[in-house]
VEXDREN-2710 file (C-alpha; in Angstrom, 1 decimal):
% VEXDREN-2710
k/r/px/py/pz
1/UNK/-1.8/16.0/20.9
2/UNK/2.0/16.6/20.7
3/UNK/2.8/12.6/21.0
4/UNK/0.2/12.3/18.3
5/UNK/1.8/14.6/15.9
6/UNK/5.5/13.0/16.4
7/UNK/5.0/10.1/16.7
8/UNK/2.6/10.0/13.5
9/UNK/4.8/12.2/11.9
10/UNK/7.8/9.5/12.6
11/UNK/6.5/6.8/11.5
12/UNK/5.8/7.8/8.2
13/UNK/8.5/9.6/7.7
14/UNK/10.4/6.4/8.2
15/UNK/8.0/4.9/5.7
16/UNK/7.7/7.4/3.2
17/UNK/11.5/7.5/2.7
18/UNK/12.1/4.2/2.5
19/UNK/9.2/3.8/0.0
20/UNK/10.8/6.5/-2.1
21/UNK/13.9/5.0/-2.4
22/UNK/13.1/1.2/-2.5
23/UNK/10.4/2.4/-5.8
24/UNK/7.7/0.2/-3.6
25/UNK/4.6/0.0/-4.4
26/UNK/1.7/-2.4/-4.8
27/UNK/0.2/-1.4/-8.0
28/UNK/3.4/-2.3/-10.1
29/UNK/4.0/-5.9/-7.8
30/UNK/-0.3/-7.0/-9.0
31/UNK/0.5/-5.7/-12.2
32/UNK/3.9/-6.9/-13.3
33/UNK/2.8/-10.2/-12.3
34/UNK/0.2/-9.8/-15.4
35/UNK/1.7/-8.1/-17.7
36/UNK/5.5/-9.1/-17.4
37/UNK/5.1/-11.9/-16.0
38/UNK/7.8/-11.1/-13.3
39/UNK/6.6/-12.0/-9.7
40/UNK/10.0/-10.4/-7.5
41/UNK/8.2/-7.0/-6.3
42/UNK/4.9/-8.8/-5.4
43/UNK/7.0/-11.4/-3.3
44/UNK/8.8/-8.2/-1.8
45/UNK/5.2/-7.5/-0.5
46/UNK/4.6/-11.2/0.7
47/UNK/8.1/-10.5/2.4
48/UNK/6.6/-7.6/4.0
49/UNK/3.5/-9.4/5.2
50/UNK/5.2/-12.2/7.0
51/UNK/7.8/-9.9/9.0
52/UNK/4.8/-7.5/10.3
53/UNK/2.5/-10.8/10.9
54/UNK/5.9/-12.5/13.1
55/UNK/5.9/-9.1/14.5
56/UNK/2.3/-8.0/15.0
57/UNK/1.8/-11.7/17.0
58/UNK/5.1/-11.5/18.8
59/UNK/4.3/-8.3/20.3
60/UNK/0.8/-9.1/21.3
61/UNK/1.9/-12.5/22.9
62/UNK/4.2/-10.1/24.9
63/UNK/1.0/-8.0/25.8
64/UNK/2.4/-5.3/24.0
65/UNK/-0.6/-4.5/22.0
66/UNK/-4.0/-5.4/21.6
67/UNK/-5.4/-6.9/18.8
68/UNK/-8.9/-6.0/18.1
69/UNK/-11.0/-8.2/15.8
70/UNK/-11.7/-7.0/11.9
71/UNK/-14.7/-7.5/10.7
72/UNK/-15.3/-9.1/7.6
73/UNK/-18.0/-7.4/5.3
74/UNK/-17.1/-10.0/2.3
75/UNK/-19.2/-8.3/0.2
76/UNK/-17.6/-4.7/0.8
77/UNK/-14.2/-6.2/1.1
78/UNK/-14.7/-8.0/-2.4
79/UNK/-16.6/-5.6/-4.7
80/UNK/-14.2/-2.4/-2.9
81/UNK/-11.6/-4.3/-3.6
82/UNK/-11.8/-4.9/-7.4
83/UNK/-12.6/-1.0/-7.8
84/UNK/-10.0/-0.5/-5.9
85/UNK/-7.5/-2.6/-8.3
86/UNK/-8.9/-0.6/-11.3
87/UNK/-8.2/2.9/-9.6
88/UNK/-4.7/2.2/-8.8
89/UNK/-3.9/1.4/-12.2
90/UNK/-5.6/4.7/-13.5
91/UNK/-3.9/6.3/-10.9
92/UNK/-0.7/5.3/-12.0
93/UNK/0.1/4.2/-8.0
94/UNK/-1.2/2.9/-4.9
95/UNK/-2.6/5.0/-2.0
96/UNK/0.9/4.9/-0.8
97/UNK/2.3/5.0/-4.0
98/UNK/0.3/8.1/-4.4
99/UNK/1.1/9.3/-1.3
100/UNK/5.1/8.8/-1.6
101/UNK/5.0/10.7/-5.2
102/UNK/3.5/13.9/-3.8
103/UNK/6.7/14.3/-2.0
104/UNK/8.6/13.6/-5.4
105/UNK/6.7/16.9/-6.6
106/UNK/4.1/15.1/-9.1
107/UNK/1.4/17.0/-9.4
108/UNK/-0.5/14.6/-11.2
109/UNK/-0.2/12.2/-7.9
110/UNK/-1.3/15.4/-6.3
111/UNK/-4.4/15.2/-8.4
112/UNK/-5.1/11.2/-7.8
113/UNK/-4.5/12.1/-4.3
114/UNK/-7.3/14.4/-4.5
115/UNK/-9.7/12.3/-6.0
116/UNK/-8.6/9.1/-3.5
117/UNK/-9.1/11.6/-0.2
118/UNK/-12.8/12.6/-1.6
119/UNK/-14.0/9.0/-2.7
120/UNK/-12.6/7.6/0.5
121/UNK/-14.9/10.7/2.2
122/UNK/-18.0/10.5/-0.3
123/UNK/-18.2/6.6/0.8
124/UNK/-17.6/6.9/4.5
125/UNK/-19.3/9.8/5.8
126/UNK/-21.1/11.4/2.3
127/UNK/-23.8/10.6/0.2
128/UNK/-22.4/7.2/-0.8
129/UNK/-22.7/6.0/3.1
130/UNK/-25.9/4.3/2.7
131/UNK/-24.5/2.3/-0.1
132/UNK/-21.4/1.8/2.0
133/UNK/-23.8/0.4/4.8
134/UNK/-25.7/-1.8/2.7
135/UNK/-22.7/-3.6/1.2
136/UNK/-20.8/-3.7/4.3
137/UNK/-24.3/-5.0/6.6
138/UNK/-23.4/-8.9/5.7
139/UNK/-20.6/-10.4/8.0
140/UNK/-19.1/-13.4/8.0
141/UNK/-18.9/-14.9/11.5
142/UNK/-15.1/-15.3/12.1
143/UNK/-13.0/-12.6/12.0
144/UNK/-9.4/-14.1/11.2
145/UNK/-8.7/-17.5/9.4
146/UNK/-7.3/-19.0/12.2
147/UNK/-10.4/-18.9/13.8
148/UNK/-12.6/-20.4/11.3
149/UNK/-9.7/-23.1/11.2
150/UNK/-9.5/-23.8/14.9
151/UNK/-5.5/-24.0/14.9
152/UNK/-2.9/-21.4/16.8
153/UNK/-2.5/-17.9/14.3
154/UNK/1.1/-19.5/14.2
155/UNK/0.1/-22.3/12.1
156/UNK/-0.7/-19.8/9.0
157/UNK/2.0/-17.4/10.0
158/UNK/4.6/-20.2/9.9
159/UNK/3.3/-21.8/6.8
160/UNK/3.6/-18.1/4.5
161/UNK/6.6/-17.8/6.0
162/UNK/8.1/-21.0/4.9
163/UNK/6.7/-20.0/1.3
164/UNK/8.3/-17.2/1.4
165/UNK/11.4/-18.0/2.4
166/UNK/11.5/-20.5/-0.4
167/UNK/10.4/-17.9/-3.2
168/UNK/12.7/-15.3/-2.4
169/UNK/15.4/-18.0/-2.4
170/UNK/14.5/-19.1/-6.1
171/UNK/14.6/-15.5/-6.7
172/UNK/17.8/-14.9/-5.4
173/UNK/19.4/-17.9/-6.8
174/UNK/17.7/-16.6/-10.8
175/UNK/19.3/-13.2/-9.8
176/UNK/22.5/-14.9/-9.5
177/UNK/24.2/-11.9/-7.9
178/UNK/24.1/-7.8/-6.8
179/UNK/21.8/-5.6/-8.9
180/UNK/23.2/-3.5/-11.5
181/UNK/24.0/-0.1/-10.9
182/UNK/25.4/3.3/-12.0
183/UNK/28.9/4.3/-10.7
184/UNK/28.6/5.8/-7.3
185/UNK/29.1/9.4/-7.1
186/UNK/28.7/9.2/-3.1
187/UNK/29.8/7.5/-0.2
188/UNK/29.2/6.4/2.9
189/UNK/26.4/6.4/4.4
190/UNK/25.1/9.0/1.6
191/UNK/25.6/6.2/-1.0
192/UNK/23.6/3.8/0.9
193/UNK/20.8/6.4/1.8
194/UNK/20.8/8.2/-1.6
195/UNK/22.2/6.4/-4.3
196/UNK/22.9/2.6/-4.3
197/UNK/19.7/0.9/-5.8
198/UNK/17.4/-0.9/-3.2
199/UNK/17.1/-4.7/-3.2
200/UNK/12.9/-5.1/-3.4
201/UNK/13.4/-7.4/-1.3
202/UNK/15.3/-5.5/1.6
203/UNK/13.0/-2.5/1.1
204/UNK/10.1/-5.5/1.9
205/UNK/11.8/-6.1/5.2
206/UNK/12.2/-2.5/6.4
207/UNK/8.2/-1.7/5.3
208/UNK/7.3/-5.2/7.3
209/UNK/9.3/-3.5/10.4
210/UNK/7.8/-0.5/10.0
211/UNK/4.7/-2.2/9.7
212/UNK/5.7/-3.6/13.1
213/UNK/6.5/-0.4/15.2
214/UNK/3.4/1.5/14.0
215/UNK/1.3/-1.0/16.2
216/UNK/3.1/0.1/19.3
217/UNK/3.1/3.8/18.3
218/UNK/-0.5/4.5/17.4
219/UNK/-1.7/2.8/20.5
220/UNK/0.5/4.9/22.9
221/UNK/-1.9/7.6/21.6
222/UNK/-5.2/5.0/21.5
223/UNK/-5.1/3.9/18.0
224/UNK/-6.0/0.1/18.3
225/UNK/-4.6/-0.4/14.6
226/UNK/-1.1/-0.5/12.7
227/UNK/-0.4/1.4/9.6
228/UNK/-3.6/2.8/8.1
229/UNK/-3.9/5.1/4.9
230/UNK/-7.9/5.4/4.0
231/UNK/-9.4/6.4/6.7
232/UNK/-7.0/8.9/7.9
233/UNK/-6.7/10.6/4.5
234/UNK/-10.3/10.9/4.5
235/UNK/-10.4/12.2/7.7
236/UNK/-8.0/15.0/6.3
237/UNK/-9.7/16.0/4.0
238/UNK/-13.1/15.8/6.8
239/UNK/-11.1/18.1/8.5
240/UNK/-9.9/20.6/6.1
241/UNK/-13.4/20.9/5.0
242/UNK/-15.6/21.5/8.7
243/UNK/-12.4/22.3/10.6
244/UNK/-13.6/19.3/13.6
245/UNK/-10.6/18.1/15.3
246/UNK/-11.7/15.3/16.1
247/UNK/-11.3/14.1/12.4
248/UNK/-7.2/14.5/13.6
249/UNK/-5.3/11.5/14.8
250/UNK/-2.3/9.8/14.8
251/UNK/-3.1/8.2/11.1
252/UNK/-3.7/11.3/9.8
253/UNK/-0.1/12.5/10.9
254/UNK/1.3/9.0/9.3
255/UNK/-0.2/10.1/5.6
256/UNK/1.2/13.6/6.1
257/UNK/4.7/12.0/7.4
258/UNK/4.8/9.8/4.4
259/UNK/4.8/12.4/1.7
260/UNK/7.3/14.5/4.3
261/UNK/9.4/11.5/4.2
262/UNK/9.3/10.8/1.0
263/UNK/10.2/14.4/0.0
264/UNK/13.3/13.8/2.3
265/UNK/14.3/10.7/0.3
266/UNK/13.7/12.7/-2.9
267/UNK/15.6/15.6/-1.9
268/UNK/19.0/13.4/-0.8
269/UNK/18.8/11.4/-4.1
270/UNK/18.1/14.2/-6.6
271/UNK/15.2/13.2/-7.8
272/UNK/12.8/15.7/-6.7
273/UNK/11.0/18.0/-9.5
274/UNK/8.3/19.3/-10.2
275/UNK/6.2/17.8/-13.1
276/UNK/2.9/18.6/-14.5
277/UNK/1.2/15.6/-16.8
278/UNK/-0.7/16.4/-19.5
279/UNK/-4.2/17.0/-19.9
280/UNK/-5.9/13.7/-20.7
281/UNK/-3.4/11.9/-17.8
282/UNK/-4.2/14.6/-15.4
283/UNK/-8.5/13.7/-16.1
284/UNK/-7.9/10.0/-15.9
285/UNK/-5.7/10.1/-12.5
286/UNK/-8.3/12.2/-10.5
287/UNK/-10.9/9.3/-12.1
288/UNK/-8.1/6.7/-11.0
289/UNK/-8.2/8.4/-7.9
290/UNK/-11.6/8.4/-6.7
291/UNK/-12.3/5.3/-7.8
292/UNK/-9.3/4.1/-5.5
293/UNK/-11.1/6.1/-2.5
294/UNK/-14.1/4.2/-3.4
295/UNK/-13.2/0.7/-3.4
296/UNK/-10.9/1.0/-0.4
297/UNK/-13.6/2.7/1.3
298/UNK/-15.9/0.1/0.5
299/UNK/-13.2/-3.0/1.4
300/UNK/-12.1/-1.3/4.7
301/UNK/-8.7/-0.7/3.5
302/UNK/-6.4/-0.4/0.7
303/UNK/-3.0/-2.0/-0.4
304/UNK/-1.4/-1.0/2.7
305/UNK/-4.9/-1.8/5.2
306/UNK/-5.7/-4.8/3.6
307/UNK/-2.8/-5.9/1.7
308/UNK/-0.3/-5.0/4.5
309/UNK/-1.7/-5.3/7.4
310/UNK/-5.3/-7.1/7.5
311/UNK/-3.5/-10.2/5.4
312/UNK/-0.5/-10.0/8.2
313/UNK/-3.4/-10.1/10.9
314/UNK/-4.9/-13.4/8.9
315/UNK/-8.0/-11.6/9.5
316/UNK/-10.6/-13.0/6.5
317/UNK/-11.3/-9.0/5.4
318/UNK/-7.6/-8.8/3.7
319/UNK/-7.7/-12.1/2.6
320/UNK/-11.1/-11.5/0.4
321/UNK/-10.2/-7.8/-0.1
322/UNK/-6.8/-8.5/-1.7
323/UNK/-7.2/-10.9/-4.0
324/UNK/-10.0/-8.4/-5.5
325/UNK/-7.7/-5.9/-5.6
326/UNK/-5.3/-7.7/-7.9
327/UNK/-8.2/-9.5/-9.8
328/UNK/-9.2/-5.5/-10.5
329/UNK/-5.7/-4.3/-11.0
330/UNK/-4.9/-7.1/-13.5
331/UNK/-8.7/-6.2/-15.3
332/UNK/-7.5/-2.5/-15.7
333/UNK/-4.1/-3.5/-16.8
334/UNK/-5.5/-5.7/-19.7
335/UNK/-7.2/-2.1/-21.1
336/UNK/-5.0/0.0/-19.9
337/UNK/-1.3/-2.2/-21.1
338/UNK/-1.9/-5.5/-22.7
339/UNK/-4.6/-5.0/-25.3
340/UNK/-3.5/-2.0/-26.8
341/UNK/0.2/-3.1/-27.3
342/UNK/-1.8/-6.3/-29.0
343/UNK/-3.6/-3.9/-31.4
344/UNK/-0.4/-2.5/-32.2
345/UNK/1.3/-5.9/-32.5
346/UNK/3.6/-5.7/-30.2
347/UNK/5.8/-8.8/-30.3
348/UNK/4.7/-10.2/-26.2
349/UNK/3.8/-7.7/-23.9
350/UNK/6.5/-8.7/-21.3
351/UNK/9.1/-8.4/-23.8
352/UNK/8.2/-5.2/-25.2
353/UNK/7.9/-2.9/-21.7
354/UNK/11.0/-4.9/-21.2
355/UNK/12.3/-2.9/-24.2
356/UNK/10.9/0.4/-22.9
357/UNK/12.5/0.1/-19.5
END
């Protein structure tokens, strides 16, 4: 149990903190694609899915770690994912997202996180399991892409990685040069930690690594799986309520560890406070928040199981459950964003939250 605890607790410490301070998350790389039109966080995440997939495959090549095969309940993994898309939006923030802005001391991720952990539980052990069996009964009979394709998992590996190389070199090249910042108060290693702004793009490569060493991590304690959020933090919650230890493992540690890491991150930089939303946000983020349990209940993962890891794996699950999840993020964000700036007449919606920034 103790390797369990540290090395859980590790982990997402490491990915907590370096969330925090690289502003990641999935929610605003779907939906700034949408509504600004600006597609540099959500190739920060395609950066992050080609390091883990070089890693994930390098390491099991090695006989490192085992690869087990993900099913692909295309139905769950579709429909879960598009509720999934809407929650985070409602939510204000991924699961991770979520998970990282409980350690910055919002108490209205505290809420969405409340309402993720019980949809995530209501759909996979409570009275919404024999819905969850019933969409998740049809498989489809390959479990990764390469399979269905009959070619080496190389061949897809190499082929995102090539178009990703390319679009963060058309990024770079539009950027022209450093990101703007304030004048450093720091220095050091404090200024790098703390203060100096975060390339998305860099931040991609250390989640991607992280992505990486959770494989070898949570199977030194019999995990077969990398970085996981919805499933452990329903199993938290599983726990809190009958008290059965076997609801504990090494991904609940890695939820816990993110928030603790995060809180670090917070901490160093100054940006830790407490802040209480109102009302009406508070009500629509625990709605945002269980819908977000259940759709990635549903799809077998969230941003981080499918989006990070099952797409990295080329396993067909993450590649049916992700697309859905943006599909559903950008069908939230119309509501939510676009239309009412219309109504309002804003002159373009990318211009104006441009303005806002």
């Amino acid at each position: 149990m103790v390797s369990v605890i540290v090395l859980g607790l590790l982990c997402g410490a490491l990915l907590g903190f370096v969330l925090q301070r690289g502003r990641f998350c999935w929610v605003s790389a779907y939906r700034d694609v949408y509504v600004l039109g600006d597609t540099r966080l959500f190739v920060a995440t395609m950066v992050a899915i080609a390091v883990q997939s070089i890693g994930v495959y390098a390491l099991a090549a090695l006989g490192a770690i085992r690869i087990a095969p993900v099913p692909f309940t295309w139905v769950g993994a579709i429909a879960g994912g598009f509720v999934f898309g809407i929650g985070i939006v409602m939510a204000g923030g991924c699961a991770t997202g979520t998970w990282y802005r409980v350690g910055e001391g919002l108490i209205g991720s505290w809420i969405a996180l409340f309402g993720y952990m019980l949809g995530a539980a209501v759909m996979k052990y409570g009275a919404l399991k024999p819905l969850y069996d019933r969409l998740t009964a049809a498989k489809g009979p390959d479990s990764f892409v390469y399979q269905s394709l009959g070619v080496s998992p190389w061949v897809p590996i190499a082929a995102f990685a090539l178009v990703t190389a390319w679009a963060v070199r058309w990024h770079l090249r539009r950027e022209g040069g450093p990101m703007p910042g304030l004048p450093a108060k720091k220095r050091g290693l404090n200024h790098l930690l703390f203060e100096r702004r975060w390339h998305p793009f860099f931040t991609g490569i250390l989640v991607g690594l992280i992505a990486v060493l959770a494989w070898p991590l949570s199977e030194a304690t019999g995990r077969i799986y990398g970085l996981g959020i919805t499933t452990p933090s329903a199993n938290l919650l599983r726990y809190l309520v009958t008290g059965d230890l076997k609801s504990i493992d090494w991904g609940v540690f890695l939820v816990l560890g993110i928030a603790l890491g995060s809180f670090l991150a917070a901490k160093g930089s100054g940006e830790f406070r407490w802040r209480v939303p109102p009302a009406k946000t508070a009500v629509i983020s625990l709605i945002g928040g269980l819908f977000m349990g259940f759709g990635a209940g549903l799809a077998g993962g969230c941003s981080i199981g499918n989006g990070l890891v099952n797409t990295s794996l080329w396993s067909w699950e993450g590649w049916a459950a992700t697309p859905a999840m943006i599909l559903g993020t950008w069908f939230a964000a119309y509501f939510a964003v676009v239309r009412p700036m219309r109504a309002a007449g804003a002159p373009g919606r990318g211009a104006a939250l441009r303005q806002g920034a």
